[in-house]
C-alpha positions as CSV (number, residue, x, y, z in Angstrom):
1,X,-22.7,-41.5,-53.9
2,X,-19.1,-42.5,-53.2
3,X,-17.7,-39.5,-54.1
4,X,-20.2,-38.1,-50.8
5,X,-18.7,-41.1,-48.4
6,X,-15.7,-40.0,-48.9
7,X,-15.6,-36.6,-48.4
8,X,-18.4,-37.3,-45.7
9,X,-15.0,-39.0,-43.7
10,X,-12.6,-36.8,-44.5
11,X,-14.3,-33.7,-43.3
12,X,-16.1,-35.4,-40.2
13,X,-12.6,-35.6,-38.2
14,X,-12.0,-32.2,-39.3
15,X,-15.9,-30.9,-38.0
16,X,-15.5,-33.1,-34.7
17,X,-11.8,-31.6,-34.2
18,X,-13.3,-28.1,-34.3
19,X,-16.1,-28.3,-32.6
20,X,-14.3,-29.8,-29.8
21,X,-11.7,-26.8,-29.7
22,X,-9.1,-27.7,-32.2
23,X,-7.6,-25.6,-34.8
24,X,-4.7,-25.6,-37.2
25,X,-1.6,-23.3,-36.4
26,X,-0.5,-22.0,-39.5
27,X,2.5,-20.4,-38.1
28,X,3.5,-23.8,-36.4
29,X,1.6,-26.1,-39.1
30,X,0.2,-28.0,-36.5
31,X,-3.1,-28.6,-34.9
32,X,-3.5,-27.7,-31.3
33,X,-6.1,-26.5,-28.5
34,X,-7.7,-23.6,-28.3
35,X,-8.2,-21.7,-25.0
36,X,-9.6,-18.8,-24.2
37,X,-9.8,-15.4,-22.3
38,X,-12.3,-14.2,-20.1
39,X,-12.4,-10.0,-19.2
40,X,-14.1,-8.7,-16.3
41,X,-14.2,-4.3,-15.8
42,X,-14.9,-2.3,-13.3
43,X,-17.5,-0.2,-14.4
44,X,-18.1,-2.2,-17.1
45,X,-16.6,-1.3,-20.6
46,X,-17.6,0.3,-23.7
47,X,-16.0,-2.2,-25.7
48,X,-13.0,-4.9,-25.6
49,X,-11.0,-6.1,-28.2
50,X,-8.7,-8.9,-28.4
51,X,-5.7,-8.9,-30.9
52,X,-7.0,-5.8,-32.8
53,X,-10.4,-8.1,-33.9
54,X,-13.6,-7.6,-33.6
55,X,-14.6,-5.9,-30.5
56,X,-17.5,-7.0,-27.6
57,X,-19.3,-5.2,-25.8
58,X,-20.6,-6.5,-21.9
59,X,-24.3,-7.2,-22.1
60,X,-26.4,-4.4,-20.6
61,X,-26.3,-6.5,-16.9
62,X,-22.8,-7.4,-17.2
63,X,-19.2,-6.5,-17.0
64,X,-17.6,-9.3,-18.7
65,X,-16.8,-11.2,-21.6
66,X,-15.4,-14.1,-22.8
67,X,-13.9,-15.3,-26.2
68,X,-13.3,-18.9,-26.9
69,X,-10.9,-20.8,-30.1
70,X,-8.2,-18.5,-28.9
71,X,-4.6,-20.4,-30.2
72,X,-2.1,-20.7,-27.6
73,X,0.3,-17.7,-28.1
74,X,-0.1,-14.4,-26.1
75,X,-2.7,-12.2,-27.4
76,X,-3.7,-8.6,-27.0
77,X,-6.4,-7.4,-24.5
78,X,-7.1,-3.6,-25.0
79,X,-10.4,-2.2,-23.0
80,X,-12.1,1.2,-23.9
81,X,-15.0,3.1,-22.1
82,X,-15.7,6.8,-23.1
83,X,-14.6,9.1,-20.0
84,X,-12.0,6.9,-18.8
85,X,-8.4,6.2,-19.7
86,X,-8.1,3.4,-21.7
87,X,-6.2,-0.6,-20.7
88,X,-3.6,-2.6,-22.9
89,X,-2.3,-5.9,-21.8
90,X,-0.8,-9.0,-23.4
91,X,-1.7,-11.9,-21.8
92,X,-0.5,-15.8,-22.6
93,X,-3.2,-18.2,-23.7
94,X,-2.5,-21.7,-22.9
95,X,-4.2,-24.8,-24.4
96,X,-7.1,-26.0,-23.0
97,X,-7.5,-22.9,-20.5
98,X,-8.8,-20.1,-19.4
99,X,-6.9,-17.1,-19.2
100,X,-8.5,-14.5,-16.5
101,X,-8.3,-10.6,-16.3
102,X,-11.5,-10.1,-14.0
103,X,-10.0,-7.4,-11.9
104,X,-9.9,-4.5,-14.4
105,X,-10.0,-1.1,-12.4
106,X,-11.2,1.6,-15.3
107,X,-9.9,5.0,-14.2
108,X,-11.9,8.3,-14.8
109,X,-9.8,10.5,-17.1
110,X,-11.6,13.9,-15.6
111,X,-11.6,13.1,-11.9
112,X,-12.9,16.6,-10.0
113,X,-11.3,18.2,-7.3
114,X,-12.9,20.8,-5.5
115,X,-10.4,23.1,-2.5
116,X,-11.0,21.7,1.4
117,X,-8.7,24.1,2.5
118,X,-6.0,26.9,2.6
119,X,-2.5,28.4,3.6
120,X,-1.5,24.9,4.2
121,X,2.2,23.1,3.9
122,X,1.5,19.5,5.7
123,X,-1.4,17.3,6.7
124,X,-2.3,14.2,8.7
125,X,-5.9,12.4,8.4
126,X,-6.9,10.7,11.5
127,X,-6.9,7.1,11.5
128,X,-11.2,6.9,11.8
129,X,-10.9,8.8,8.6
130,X,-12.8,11.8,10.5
131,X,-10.2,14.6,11.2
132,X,-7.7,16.6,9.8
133,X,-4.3,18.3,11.0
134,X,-3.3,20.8,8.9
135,X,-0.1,22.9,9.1
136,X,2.0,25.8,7.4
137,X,4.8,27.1,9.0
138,X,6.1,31.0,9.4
139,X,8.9,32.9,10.7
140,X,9.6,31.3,14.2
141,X,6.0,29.7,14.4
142,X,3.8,27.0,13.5
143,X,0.3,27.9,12.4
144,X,-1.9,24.6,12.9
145,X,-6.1,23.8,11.9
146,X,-7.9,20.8,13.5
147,X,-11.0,20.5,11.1
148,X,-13.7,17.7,10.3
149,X,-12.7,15.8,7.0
150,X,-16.5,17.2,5.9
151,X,-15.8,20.9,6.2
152,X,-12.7,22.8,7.5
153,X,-15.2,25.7,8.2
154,X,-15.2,25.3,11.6
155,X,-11.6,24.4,12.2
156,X,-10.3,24.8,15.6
157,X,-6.7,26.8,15.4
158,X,-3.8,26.8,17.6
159,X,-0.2,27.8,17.4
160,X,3.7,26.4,18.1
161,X,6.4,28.7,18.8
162,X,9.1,26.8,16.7
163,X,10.8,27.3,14.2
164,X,11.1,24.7,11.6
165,X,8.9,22.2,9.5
166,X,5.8,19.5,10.7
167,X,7.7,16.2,9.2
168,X,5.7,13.6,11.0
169,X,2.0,13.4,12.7
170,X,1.3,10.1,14.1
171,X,-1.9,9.4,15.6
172,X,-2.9,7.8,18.7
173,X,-5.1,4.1,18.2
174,X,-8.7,5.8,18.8
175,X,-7.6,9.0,16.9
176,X,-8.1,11.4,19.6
177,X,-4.4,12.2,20.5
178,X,-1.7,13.1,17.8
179,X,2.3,13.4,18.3
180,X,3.6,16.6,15.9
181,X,7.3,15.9,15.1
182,X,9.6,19.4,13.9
183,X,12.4,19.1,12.2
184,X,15.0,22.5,12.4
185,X,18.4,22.2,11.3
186,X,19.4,18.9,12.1
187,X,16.9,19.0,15.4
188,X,14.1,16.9,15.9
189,X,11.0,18.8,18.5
190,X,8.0,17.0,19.3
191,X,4.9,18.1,20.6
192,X,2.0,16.1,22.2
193,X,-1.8,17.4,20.5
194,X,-5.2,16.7,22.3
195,X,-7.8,16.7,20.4
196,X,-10.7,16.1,22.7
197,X,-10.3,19.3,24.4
198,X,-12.1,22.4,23.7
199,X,-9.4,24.6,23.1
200,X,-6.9,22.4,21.4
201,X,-3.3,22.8,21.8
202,X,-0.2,21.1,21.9
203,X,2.6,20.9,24.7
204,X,6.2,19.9,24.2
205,X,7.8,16.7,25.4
206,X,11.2,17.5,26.2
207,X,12.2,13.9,27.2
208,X,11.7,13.1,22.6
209,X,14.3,14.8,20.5
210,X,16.2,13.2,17.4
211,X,17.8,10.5,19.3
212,X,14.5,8.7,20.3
213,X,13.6,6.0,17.7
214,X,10.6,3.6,17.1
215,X,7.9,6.5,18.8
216,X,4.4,4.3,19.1
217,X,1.0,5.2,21.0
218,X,0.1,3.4,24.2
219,X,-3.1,1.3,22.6
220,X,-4.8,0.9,26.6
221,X,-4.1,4.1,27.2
222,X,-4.0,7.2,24.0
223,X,-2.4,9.5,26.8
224,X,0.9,7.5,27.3
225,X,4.0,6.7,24.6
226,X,6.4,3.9,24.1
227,X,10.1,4.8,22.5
228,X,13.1,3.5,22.5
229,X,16.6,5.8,23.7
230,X,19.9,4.1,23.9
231,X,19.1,0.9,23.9
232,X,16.4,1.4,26.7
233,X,12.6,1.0,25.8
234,X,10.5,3.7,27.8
235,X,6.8,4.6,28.5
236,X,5.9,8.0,28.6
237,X,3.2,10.0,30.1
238,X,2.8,13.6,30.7
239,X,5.9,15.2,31.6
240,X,7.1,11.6,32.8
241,X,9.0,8.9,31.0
242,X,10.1,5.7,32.5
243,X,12.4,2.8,31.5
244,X,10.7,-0.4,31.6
245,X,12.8,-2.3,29.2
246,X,16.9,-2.5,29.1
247,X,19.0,-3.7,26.1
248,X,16.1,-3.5,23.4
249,X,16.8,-2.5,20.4
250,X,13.9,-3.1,18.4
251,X,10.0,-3.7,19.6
252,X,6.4,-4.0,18.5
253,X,3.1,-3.5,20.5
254,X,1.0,-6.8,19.6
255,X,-2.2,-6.4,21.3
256,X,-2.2,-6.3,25.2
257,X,2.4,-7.1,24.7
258,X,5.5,-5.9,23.7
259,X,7.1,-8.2,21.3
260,X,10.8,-7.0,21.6
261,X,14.3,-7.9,20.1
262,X,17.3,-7.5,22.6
263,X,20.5,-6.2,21.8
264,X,22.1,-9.9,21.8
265,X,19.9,-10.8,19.6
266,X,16.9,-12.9,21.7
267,X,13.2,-12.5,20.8
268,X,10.8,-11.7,23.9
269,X,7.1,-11.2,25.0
270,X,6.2,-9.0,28.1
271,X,3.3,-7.0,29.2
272,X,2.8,-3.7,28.1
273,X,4.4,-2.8,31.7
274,X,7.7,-4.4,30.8
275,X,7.2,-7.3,33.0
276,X,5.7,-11.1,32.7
277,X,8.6,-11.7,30.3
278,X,8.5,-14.6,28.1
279,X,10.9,-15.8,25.5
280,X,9.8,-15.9,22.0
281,X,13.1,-17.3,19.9
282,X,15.5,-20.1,20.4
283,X,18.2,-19.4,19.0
284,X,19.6,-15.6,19.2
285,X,19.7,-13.7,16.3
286,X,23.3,-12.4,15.6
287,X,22.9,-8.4,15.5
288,X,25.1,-6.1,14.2
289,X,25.2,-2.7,16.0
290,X,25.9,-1.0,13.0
291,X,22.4,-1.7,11.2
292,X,18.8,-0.9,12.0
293,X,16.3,-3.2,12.9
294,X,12.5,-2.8,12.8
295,X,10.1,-5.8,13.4
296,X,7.0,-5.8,11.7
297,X,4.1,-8.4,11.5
298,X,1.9,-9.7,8.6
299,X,-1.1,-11.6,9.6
300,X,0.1,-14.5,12.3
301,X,3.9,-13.9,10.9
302,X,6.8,-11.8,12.5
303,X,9.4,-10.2,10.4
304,X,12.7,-8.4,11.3
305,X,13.9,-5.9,8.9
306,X,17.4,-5.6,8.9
307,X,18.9,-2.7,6.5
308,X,17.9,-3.8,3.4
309,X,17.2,-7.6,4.0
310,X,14.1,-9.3,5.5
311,X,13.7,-12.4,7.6
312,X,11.0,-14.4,9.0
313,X,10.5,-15.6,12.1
314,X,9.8,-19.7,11.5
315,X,6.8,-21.0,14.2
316,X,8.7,-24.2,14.6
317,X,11.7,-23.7,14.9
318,X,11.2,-20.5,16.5
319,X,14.7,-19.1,14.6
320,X,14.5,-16.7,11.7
321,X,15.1,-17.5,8.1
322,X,16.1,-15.4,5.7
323,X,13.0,-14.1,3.8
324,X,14.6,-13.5,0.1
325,X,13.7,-10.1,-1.1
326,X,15.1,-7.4,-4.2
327,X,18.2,-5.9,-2.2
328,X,16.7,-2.1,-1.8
329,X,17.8,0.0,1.0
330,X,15.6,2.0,3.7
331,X,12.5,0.2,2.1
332,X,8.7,-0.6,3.6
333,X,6.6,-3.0,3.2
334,X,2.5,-3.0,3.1
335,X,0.2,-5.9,3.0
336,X,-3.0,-5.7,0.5
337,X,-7.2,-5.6,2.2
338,X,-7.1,-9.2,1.7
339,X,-3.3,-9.9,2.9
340,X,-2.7,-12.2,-0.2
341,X,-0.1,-10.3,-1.9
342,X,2.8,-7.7,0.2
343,X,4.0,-4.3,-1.7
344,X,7.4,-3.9,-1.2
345,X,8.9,-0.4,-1.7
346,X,11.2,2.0,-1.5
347,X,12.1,5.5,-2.8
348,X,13.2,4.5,-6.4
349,X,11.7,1.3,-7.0
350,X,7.7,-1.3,-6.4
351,X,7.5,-4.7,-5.8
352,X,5.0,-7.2,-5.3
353,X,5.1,-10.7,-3.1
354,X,2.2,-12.5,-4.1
355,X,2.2,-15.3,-0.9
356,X,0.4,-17.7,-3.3
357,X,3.6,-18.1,-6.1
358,X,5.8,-16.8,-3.5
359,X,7.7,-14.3,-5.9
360,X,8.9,-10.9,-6.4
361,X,7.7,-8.9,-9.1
362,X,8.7,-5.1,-10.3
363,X,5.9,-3.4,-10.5
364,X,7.3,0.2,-10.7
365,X,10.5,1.9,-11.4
366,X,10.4,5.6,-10.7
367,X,11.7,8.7,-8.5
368,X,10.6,10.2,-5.0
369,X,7.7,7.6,-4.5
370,X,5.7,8.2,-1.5
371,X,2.3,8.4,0.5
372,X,1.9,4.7,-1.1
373,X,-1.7,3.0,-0.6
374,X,-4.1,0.0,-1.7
375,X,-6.7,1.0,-3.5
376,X,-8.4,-2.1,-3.9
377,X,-6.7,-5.7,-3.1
378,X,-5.7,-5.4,-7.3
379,X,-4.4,-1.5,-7.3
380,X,-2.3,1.0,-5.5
381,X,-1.7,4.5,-5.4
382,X,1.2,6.8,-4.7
383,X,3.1,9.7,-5.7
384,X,5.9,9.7,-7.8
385,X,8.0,13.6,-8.4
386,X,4.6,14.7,-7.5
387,X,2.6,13.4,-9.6
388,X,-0.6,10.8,-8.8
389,X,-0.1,7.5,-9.8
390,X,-2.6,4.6,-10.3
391,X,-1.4,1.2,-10.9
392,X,-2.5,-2.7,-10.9
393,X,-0.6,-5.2,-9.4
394,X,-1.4,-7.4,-12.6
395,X,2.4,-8.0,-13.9
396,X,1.6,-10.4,-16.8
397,X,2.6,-9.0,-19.5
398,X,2.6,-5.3,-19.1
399,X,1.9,-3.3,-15.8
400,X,-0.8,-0.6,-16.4
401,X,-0.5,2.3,-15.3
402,X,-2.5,5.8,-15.3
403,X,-0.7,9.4,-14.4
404,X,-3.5,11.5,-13.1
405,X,-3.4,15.4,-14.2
406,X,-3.9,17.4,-10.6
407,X,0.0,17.2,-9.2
408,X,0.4,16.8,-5.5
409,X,3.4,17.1,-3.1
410,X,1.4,14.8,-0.3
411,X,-1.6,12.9,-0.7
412,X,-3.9,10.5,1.4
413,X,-6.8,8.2,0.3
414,X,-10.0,7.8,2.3
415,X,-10.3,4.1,2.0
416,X,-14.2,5.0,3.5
417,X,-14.9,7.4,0.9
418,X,-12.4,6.3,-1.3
419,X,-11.7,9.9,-2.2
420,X,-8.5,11.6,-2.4
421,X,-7.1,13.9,-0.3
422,X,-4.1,16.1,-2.0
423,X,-1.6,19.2,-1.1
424,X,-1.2,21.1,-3.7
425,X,1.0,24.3,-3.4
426,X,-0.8,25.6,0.0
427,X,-4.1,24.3,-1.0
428,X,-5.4,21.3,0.3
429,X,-8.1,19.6,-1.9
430,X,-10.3,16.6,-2.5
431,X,-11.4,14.7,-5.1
432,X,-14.8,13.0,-6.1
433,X,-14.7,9.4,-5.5
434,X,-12.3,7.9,-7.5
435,X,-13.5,4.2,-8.0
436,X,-16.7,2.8,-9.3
């Protein structure tokens, strides 16, 4: 009977210790808290397993799982679903926690493409995600197809007599106008497209050529153009261009005005006819002629891109601060669905601003990236030396990653359809759609 008492006590600690979430760390002979790690797919998985144990499947109704008594160390998440590529990571487990991965993107590993069009060398989607532009140039022309994003079947066609290479098409706000930039030999053409008329075509504006900078659509009006030439900010219509702003060298349309940097360095507001000017900043920036400036806003926040640094634009002291970034030059920057995080980029190298840890993270290291997307608030897309690359924006541990097989010299995501629109060679193609 005593002999029971006693081990009665000495094991009851032991029971209560467990069942409250205590174990014993044999590789740092001491007994701490468990935590433990919670998984969440999208579709949901065929199995996961955690540090090469036993795996789990999601119940029939659900995507998720979660493991408890997990010791505090990092431990291995790998995900597996038949038809799609598979998911490592190594996450930290802390005591006492929850560790989450509930934004697990599965990627098909046989994602179809079927051919949209051919004879095709460049291509713009419009901004309602309803036309295409398609181009492929020739010996002293420019052969051009203005098709429904459905069917290219009954594409409208019309012709440039230029020699030289489509480089740029930017779209006007509603989508019905586009601006066709040319590149020749160091020469920069531009040609104004209508889409709304019957016969499309597109007519030269002989007051662009490479010395206009920061080109932008008119948003009252999708006939007229803003651009800036020698330090003088004009709006364009027709055949007609007219100064409205003097010593500008940088400028944004924000809604119904032109929010505009001069060349001593002073923020501004005006109307989008130049006038009702209002002053923004103050204290002047100091420029320097010799770099580029761009500004850009995220959410309620103004920016100023100088080169290859970055400042903010403080709302009460109305002065900007230096916004510390990775030093990469010629670089943009794209804000997620949500605007919680910022992907900052350049030709050579990814990064990610989360707002809410207010960091910098690498996300990818590569060559030639371009065309760069959000696919979801958690994943972007891109090309990299022509190939298609999925990523997450997850950089605990390990950043996956998935290389999809069909190649592509441009591509473009229909974030309605969430399909993929690709050039390959001269054939223009589309995929299936590519997310759950």
């Amino acid at each position: 009977m005593l002999v029971c008492v006693v081990c009665f006590f000495s094991i009851a600690p032991i029971l209560v210790a467990y069942s409250m979430g205590y174990r014993f760390d044999f590789e740092n002979k001491k007994i701490v808290a468990t935590g433990g790690i919670y998984v969440r797919t999208f579709p949901a998985a065929g199995k996961i397993i955690i540090d090469s144990g036993v795996s789990q499947k999601p119940g029939l109704f659900a995507n998720s799982i979660f493991v408890q008594s997990l010791l505090p160390k990092n431990h291995t998440v790998a995900i597996e679903k038949t038809g799609y590529y598979g998911y490592s990571k190594t996450l930290a487990v802390q005591e006492n926690q929850v560790t989450k991965l509930e934004n697990v993107l599965l990627i098909k590993n046989n994602i179809a493409f079927s051919n949209l069009a051919d004879k095709i060398d460049y291509f713009s989607v419009s901004p309602n995600n309803q036309n295409i532009i398609g181009a492929i140039s020739g010996n002293k022309i420019i052969n051009f197809s203005y098709f429904s994003i459905n069917s290219a079947s009954s594409a409208k066609i019309f012709s440039i007599s230029q020699t030289g290479k489509v480089s740029e098409i930017k779209w006007s706000g509603d989508s019905s106008k586009a601006l066709i930039k040319i590149e020749n030999s160091g020469n920069i053409f531009y040609y104004f497209f209508d889409g709304a008329l019957q016969k499309p075509s597109a007519a030269r504006l002989s007051y662009l050529d490479k010395n206009s900078q920061q080109i932008s659509f008119n948003p009252q009006n999708p006939s007229a153009l803003f651009f800036i030439k020698n330090n003088t900010l004009y709006s364009a219509s027709g055949n007609s261009a007219l100064p409205i702003i003097n010593n500008i060298i940088s400028y944004k349309i924000s809604g119904a005005n032109i929010i505009w940097l001069s060349a001593k360095g002073s923020l501004s507001s005006a109307d989008l006819l130049g006038k009702t000017v209002s002053k923004i900043s103050l204290k002047d920036y100091p420029v320097n002629s010799k770099k580029a400036y761009e500004i850009t806003s995220i959410l309620s926040d103004t920016f100023l891109k100088e080169d290859s640094s970055l400042f903010k634009l403080n709302p009460n002291t109305k002065t900007f601060e230096s916004f510390t970034i990775p030093k990469i030059l010629n670089y943009k920057i794209l804000s997620s669905p949500d605007n919680k995080n910022l992907i900052y980029w350049s030709v050579d190298n990814i990064y990610l601003y989360s707002f809410e840890n207010e960091k910098f993270s690498e996300i990818f290291s590569g060559n030639k990236i371009a065309n760069l997307q959000w696919l979801n608030n958690d994943y972007i897309i891109f090309n990299s030396e022509e190939k298609i690359i999925i990523s997450e924006i997850d950089y605990r541990g390990n950043v996956n990653t998935v290389t999809l097989p069909q190649t592509a010299t441009n591509m473009f995501l229909n974030q309605q359809t969430e399909k993929l629109y690709v050039l390959s060679g001269n054939s223009l193609l589309v995929s299936e759609k590519i997310t759950p």
